[in-house]
N, C-alpha and C positions, 0 to 999 in steps of 0.2 A: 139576649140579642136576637130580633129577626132578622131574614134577608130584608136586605133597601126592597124601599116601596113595597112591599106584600102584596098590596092591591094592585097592582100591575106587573102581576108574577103573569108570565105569560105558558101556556101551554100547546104547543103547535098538532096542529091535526095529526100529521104524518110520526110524531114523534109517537103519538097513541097508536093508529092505524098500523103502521109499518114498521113500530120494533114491541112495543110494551104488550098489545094483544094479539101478536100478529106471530103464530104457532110454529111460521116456517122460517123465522127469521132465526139465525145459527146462538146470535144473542140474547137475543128474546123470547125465546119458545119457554124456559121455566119460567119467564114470569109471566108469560100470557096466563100458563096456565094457572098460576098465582092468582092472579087479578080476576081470569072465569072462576074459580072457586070464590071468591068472593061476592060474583055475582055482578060484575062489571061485561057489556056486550059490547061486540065491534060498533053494533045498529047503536048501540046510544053512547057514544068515546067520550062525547060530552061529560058525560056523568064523572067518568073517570077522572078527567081533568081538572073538571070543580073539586074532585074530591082531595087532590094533590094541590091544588091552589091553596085548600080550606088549612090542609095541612102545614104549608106555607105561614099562611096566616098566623096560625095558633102556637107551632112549636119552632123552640127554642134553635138558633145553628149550633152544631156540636166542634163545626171545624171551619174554618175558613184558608183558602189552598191558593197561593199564586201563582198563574198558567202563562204561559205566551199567550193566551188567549184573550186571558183576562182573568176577575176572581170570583172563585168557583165556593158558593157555599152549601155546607151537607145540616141536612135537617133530620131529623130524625124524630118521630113520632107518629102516633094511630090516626087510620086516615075510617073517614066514616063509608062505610058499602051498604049496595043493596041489600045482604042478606042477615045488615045488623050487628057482624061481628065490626070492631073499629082493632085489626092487626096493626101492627106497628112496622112501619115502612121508612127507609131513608130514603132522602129524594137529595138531590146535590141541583143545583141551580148556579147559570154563570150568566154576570154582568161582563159583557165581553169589551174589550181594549175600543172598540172603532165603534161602539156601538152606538146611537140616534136616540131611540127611544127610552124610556126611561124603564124603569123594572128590569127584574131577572128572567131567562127563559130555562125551562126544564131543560137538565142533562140526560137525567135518566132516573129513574125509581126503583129498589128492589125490595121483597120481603126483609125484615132482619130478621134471625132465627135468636132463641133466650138468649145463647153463647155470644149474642153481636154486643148485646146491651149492657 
């Protein structure tokens, strides 16, 4: 199973910007620096997000979670980088209660480490 609609897996600027590469952020600083070792820059966030959409796209959900929010699903698998490696990352994604538009939006991304998988 994929997340609904994959192709309208949305990824928000600020979600890139402000916690995923963003070094002084208290929750995001290991994986900013996650994501520059891979070769992911602030100057092109873009890239990043296509690269977690692509992710979306291709791999399998491993969990589906119901929130007050809404329902949250976690994906799990290699996402493609600039510098070639494809690590293997979970990205969880929520179809939120009140939502409008269609598709999922990004929660959040982390590295897995072998021990996740």
């Amino acid at each position: 199973m994929h997340i609904p609609n994959p192709d309208q897996a949305r990824v928000e600027r600020p979600k890139i910007l402000e916690y995923l590469l963003n070094r002084e952020h208290p929750d995001g600083q290991s994986k900013a620096r996650f994501f520059e070792q891979c070769g992911f820059r602030r100057s092109q966030w873009r890239r990043l997000a296509e690269a977690l959409r692509n992710q979306a796209r291709r791999s399998e959900v491993t969990a589906v979670r119901e929130s007050p929010h809404g329902t949250r699903y976690v994906v799990e698998g290699p996402i493609d980088t600039p510098t070639g490696n494809r690590p293997e990352v979970q990205t969880v994604w929520i179809i939120e209660q009140d939502q409008s538009e269609p598709g999922s939006r990004l929660v959040t991304a982390y590295p897995l480490s072998s021990s996740d998988r």
